[in-house]
C-alpha positions in Angstrom: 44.1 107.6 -135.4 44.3 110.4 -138.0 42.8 113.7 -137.4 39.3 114.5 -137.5 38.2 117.2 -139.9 36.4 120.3 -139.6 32.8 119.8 -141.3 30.8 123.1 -140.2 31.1 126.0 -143.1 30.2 125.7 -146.4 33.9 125.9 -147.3 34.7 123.0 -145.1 32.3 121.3 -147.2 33.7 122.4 -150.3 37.1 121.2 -149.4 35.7 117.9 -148.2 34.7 117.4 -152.1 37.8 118.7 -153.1 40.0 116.0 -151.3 37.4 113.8 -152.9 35.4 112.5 -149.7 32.2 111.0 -150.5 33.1 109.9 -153.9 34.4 107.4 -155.6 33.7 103.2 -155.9 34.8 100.4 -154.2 38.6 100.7 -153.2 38.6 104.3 -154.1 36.0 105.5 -152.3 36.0 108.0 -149.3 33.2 107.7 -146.7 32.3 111.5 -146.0 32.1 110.8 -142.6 35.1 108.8 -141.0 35.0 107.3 -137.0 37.2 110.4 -135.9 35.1 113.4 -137.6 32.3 113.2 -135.5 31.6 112.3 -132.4 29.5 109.0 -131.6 28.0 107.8 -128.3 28.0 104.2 -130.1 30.7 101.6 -130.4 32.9 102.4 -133.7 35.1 100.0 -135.7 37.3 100.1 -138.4 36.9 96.8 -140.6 38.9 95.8 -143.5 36.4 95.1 -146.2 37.3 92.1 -148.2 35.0 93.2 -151.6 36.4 96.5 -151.7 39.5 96.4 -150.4 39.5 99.3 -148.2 39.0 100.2 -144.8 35.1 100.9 -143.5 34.1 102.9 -140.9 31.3 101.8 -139.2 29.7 104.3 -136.6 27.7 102.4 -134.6 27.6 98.8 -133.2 24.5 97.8 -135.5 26.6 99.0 -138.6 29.1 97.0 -138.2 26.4 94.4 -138.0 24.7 95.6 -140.9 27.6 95.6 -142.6 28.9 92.1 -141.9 25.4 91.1 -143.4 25.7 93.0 -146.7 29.4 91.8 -146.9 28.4 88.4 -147.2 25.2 89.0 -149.7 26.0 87.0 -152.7 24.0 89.9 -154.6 26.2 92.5 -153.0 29.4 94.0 -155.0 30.0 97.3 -153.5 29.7 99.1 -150.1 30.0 103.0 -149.6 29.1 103.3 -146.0 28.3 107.1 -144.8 27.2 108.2 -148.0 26.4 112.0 -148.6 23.4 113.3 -150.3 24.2 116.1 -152.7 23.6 118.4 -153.2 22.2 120.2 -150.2 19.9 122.5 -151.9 18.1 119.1 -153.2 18.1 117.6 -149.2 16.7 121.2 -148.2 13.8 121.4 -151.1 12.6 117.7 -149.9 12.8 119.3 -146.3 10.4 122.1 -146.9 8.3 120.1 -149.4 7.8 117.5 -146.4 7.2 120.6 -144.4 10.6 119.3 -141.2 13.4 120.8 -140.6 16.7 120.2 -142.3 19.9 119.3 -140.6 21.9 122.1 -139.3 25.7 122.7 -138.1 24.8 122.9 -134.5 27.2 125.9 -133.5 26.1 127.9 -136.9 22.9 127.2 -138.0 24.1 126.0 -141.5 22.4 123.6 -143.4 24.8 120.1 -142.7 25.5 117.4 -145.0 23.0 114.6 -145.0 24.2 111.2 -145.0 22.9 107.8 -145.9 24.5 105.1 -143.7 25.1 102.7 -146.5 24.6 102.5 -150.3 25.1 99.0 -151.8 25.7 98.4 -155.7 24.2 95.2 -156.2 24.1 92.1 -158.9 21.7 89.8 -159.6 20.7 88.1 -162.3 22.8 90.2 -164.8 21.3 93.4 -163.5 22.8 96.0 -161.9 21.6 97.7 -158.8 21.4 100.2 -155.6 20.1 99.9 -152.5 20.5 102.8 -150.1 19.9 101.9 -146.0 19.9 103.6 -143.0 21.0 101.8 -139.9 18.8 102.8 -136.5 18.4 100.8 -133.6 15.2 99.2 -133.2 14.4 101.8 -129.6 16.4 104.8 -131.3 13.8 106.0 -133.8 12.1 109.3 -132.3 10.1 112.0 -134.2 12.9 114.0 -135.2 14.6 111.1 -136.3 12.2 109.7 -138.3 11.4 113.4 -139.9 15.7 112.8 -141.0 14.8 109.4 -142.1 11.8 110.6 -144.3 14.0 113.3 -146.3 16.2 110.6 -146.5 13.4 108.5 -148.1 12.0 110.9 -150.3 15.5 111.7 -152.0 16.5 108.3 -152.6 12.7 107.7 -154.3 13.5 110.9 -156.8 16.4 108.8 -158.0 15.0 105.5 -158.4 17.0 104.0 -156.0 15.0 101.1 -153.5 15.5 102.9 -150.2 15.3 101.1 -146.8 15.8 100.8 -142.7 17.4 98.2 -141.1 17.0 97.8 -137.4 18.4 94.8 -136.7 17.1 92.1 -134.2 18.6 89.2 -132.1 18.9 87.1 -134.9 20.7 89.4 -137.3 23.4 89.7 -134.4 23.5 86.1 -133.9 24.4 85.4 -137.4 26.4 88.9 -137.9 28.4 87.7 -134.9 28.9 84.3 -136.9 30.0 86.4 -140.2 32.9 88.0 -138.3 33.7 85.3 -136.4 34.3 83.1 -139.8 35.5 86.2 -141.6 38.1 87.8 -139.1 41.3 85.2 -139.7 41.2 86.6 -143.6 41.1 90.5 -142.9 44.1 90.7 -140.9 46.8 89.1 -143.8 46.0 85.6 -143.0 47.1 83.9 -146.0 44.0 81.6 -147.8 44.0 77.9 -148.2 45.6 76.0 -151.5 42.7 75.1 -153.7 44.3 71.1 -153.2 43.6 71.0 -149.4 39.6 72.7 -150.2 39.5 69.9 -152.7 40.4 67.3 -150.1 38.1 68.7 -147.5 35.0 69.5 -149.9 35.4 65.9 -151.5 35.2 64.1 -147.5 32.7 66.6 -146.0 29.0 65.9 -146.2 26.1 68.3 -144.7 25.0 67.5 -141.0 25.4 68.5 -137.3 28.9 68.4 -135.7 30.6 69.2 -132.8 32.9 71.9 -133.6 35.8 70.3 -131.8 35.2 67.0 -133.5 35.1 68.7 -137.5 38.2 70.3 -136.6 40.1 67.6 -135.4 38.7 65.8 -138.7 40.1 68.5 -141.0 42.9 68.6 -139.2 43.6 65.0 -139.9 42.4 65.2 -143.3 45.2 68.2 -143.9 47.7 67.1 -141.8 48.1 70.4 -139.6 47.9 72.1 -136.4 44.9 71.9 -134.0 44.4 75.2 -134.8 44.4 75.4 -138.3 41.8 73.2 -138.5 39.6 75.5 -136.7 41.3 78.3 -139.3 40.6 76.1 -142.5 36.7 75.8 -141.5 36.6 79.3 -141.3 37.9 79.7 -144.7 35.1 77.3 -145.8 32.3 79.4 -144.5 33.9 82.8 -145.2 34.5 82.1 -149.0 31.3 79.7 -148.5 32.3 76.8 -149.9 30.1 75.4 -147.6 27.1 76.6 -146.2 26.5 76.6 -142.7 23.2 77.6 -140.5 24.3 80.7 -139.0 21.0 81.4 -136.7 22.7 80.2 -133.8 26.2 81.4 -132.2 28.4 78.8 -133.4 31.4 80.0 -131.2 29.2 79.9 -128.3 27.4 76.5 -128.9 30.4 74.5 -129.7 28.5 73.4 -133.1 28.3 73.7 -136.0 25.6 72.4 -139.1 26.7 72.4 -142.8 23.1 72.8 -144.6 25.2 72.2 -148.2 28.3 71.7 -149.3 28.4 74.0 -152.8 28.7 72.0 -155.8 29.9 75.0 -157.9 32.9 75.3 -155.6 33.3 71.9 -155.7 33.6 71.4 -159.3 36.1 74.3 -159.2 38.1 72.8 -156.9 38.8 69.9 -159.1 39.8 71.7 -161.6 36.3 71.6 -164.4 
């Protein structure tokens, strides 16, 4: 793992900028705070992000969950995760107007660097979007933090910009943990399927309830492949959602699986109109 950096001076701000951190859109951008500059009593991941093209990093287990969820939003185009709002004297004004304290570099006293934990560029029917969220746990929301959370709020609001908090529950972690399960294969290289073999599959599959190991050992058939890549191939189908599955329930861990819909846009793409 690379180095952490120094963030505690205004200089060590300044040089942040300079090496462009916290700037930037989709595979260009720099998160201003990466897994290895702070320190983090939560579980931290590294995910390769398969809209942007870069590497996230996610500081906390609900992050990562959060992020799994925007990931798969239709509506969602771009992620910047750990997001910095600048400039400080703005953060500080919003501070004293709300009449908290602002964020300080614990061994100095310096005002710190505020961060947003994710700000999503969005697209939906032809318009063009933001959505700035901050990621707590649904028990980790004290007074101080919720005094953060309101300058947080407050700045966001002065731009025009739909602010929000996510807290996650057990049923966004069921279906997160469904996201990355169907999504993992085709982050690490795994090469995706020729449109012929989607064709074949889309064409014979129909919406129900199925035994996973049953629809595997059908699309296995149906392609003519390993065990295995059966299981691989219906991945691909959920991941690039050319069909739509429920994902309220751990499929992994149930051993089934329900297609709601089977998408007809994908369909017709797949044969080639």
């Amino acid at each position: 793992m690379a180095t952490g950096r120094r963030l505690k001076t205004l200089d060590d701000f300044n040089r942040s900028l300079k090496n462009k951190y916290g700037v930037g859109v989709g595979t260009e951008y720099k998160p201003w705070l990466r897994i290895q500059d702070v320190a983090s009593r939560g579980i931290r991941s590294q995910i390769w992000g398969r809209k942007t093209n870069r590497v996230h990093h996610l500081l906390s287990s609900i992050e990562s969950q959060f992020f799994y969820l925007a990931e798969f939003s239709d509506s969602v185009t771009d992620i910047r995760e750990q997001f910095p709002l600048l400039p400080i004297t703005l953060s500080n004004k919003i501070a004293v107007t709300l009449g908290v304290e602002h964020p300080k570099v614990p061994v100095n006293g310096e005002l710190n660097i505020m961060t947003t934990d994710f700000l999503l560029t969005c697209q939906k029917d032809g318009r063009k979007f933001y959505h700035a969220v901050s990621v707590k746990p649904e028990n980790g929301i004290d007074q101080r933090t919720a005094e953060k959370l309101d300058i947080e709020r407050v700045w966001w609001e002065l731009l025009g910009v739909k602010y929000s908090c996510f807290m996650g529950n057990e049923l966004t972690k069921i279906q997160s943990d469904n996201i990355r399960w169907a999504t993992a294969p085709f982050r690490s290289g795994m090469t995706v399927y020729d449109s012929s073999i989607v064709q074949r599959v889309l064409t014979a599959v129909e919406p129900g309830k199925y035994l996973l190991s049953d629809l595997c050992k059908d699309l296995t058939l149906m392609c003519d492949r390993e065990r295995e890549d059966g299981l691989n191939l219906l991945r691909y189908l959920i991941a690039d959602k050319f069909i739509n599955v429920n994902l309220d329930y751990s499929i992994e861990a149930c051993g089934g699986v329900e297609i709601q819909s089977v998408s007809s846009d994908k369909r017709l793409v797949s044969n080639g109109y």
